[in-house]
Structure formats: C-alpha cells, structure tokens
C-alpha positions as a Markdown table, in Angstrom:
| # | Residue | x | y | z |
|---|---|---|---|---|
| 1 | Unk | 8.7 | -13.2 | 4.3 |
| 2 | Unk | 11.6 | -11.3 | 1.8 |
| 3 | Unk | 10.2 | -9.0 | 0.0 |
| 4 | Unk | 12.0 | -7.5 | -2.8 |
| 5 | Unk | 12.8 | -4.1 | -2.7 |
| 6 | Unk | 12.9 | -3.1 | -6.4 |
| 7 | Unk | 9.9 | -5.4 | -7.2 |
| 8 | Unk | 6.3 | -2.8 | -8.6 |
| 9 | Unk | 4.5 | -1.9 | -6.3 |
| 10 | Unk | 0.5 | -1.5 | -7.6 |
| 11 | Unk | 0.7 | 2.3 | -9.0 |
| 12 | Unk | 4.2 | 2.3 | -10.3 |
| 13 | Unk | 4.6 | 2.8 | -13.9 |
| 14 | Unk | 5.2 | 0.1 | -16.3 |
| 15 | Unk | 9.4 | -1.0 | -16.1 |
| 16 | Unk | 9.3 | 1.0 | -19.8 |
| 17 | Unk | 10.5 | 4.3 | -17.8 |
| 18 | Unk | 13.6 | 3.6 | -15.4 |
| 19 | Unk | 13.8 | 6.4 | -12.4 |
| 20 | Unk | 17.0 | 6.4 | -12.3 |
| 21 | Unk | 17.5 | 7.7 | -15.7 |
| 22 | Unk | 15.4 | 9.9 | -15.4 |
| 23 | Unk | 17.2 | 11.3 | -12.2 |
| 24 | Unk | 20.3 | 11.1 | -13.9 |
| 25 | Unk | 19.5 | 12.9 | -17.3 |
| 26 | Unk | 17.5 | 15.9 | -15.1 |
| 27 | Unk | 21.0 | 16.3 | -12.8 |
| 28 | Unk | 23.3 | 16.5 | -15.7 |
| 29 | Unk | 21.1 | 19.4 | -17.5 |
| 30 | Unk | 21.2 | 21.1 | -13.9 |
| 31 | Unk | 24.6 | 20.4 | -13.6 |
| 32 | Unk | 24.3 | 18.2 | -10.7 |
| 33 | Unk | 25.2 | 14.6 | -10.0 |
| 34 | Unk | 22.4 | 12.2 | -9.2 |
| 35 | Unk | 23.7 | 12.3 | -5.6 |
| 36 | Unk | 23.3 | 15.7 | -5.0 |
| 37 | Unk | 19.3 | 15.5 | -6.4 |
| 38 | Unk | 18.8 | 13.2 | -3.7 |
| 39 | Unk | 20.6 | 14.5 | -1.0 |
| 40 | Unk | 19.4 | 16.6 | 1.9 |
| 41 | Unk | 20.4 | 20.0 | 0.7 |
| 42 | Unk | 17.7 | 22.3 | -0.5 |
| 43 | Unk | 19.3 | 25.1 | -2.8 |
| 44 | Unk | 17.1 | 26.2 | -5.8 |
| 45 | Unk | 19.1 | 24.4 | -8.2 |
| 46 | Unk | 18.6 | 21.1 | -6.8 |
| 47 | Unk | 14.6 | 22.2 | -5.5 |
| 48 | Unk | 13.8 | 23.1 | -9.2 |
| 49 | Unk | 15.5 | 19.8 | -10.7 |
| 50 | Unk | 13.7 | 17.3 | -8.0 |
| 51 | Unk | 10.5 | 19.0 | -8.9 |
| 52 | Unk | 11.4 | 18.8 | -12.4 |
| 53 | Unk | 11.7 | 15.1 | -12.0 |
| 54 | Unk | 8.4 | 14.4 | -9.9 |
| 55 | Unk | 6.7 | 15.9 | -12.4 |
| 56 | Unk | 8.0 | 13.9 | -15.2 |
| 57 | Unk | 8.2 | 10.2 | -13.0 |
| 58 | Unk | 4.0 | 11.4 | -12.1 |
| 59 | Unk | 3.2 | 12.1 | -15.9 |
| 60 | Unk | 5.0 | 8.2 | -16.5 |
| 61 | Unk | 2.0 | 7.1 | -13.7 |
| 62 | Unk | 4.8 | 6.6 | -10.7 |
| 63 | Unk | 3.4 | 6.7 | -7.2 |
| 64 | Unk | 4.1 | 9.4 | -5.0 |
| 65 | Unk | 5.7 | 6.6 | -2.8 |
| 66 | Unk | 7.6 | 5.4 | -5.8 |
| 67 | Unk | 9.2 | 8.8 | -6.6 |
| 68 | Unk | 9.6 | 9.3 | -3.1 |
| 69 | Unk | 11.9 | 6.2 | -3.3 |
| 70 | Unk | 13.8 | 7.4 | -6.6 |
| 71 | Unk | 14.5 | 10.7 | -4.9 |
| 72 | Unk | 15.8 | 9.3 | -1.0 |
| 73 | Unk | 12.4 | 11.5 | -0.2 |
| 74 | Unk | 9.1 | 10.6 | 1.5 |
| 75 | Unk | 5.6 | 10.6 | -0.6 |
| 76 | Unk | 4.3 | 13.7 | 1.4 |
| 77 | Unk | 7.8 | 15.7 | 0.5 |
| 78 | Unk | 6.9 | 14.7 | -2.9 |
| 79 | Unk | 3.5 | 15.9 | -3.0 |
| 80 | Unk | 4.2 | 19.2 | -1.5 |
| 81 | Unk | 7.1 | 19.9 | -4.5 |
C-alpha cells in the first residue's frame, strides 16, 4: 500500500491554512529563511520563530504530528516548545 505523504491526516487543519506559508512568512519577519526554521540549530532567534509558528499552526487545529512535519521536528519536540 502507497500512501501519500501530503495527504490529511485525521487532526490536521482544514487545506484553508498551508504550513508552509506560514513557515515562510514567520522566517522572513525573523529574518530567517525557511531552511534555517527547520534546521537543527537552536539559537533564540530561530527557538522563538519555531515556537511562534507551533503556536499559530495549533490555533489553525494542526496536529502536533502535523507541525512536527512542517517544522523537520518530532510531535514531542513540538509539544515541549
């Protein structure tokens, strides 16, 4: 069985919010790319913008697996921001 990797998961928010805009319009007010957001450093900078952005994917009703995925993080790392 192929299952599709972009297809919703059951609690992802509806396709009206897209992550990756959201990712991309938080990294450009920190002054960031998108890459760096979901990379493995952890300066403030980039701690404060991924929390900025779990917090605004969670309000949508995104998983914590489904941000975890937007942000190249696990849910757990998620939750704990």
């Amino acid at each position: 069985m192929i299952l599709n990797r972009c297809a919703q998961l059951p609690g992802d928010a509806p396709a009206s919010v897209n992550p990756r805009h959201v990712v991309a319009e938080v990294a450009a007010r920190y002054n960031l790319t998108p890459a760096q957001v979901r990379g493995e450093w952890r300066y403030p900078d980039l701690m404060a913008a991924r929390r900025e952005i779990a917090l605004r994917l969670r309000a949508e009703g995104f998983s914590y697996p489904a941000i975890g995925r937007a942000l190249s993080r696990t849910h757990a790392t998620i939750i704990t921001l």
